[in-house]
C-alpha positions in Angstrom: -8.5 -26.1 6.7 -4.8 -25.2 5.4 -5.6 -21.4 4.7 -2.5 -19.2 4.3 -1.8 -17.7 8.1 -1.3 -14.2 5.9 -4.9 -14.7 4.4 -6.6 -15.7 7.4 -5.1 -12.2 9.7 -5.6 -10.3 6.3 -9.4 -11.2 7.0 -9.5 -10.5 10.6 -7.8 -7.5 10.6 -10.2 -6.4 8.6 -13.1 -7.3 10.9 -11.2 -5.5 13.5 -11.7 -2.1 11.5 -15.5 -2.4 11.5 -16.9 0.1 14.6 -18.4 -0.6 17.2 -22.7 0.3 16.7 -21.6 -1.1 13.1 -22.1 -4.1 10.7 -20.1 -5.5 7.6 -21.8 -8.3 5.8 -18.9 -11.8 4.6 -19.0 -10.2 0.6 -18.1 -6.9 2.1 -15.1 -8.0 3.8 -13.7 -10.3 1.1 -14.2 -7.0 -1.2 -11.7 -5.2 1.3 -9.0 -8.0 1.0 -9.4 -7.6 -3.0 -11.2 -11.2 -3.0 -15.0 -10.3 -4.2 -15.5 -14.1 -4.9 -14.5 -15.1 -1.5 -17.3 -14.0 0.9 -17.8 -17.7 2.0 -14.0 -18.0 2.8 -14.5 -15.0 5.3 -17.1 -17.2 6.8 -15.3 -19.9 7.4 -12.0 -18.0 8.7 -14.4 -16.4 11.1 -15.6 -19.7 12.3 -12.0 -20.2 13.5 -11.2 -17.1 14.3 -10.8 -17.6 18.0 -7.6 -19.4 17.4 -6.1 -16.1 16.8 -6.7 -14.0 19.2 -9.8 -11.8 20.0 -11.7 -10.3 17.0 -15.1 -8.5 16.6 -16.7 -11.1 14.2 -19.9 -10.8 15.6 -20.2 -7.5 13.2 -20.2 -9.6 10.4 -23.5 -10.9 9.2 -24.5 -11.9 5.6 -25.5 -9.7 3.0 -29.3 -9.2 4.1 -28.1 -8.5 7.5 -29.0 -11.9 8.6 -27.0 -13.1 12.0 -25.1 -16.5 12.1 -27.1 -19.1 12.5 -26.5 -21.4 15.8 -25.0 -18.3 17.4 -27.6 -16.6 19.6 -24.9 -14.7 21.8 -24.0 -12.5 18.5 -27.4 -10.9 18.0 -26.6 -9.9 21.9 -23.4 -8.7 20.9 -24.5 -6.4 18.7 -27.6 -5.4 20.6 -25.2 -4.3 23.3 -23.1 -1.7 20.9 -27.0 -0.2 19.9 -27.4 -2.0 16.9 -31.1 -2.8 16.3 -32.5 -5.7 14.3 -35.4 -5.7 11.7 -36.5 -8.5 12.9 -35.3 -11.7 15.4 -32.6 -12.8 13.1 -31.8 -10.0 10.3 -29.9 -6.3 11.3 -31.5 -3.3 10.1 -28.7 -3.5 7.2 -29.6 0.5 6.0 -28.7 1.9 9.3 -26.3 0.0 11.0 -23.6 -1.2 7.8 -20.5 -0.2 7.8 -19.3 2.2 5.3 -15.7 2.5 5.2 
């Protein structure tokens, strides 16, 4: 992929701020790194994320709340910390986002 190393932990460390019970959506994150453009970038760092160590990136879910697609285990994840879906695929984005 040939990301910065600084980029990619700037992005994951801020995935490791979102709370348990709690959702950020990809936008969201790249806001906090002072990239707004960049929300697809955050998706594909999290994709890889698990060659950095252990991070919460199953809080992160697009803008309409929807889960990751292919990934059934993260809407389990987040069922587990008491977050509650709208439906099978999308996170009740009003209740459960993230406001930091």
């Amino acid at each position: 992929m040939g990301y910065d190393e600084g980029l990619i932990y700037e992005i994951l460390s801020a995935v490791e701020e979102i709370p348990k019970g709690r959702v950020a959506s990809y936008g969201q994150i790249a806001k906090l790194i002072g990239r707004d453009k960049n929300a697809r970038l955050v998706g594909r760092v999290l994709g890889m994320a698990e060659y950095y160590g252990q991070y919460p990136c199953h809080r992160v879910v697009n803008h309409a709340g929807r889960i990751a697609p292919g990934w059934r285990e993260q809407r389990f994840l987040l069922e587990a910390e008491g977050v509650e879906f709208k439906d099978e695929l999308h996170v009740n984005m009003k209740e459960y986002q993230w406001d930091p």
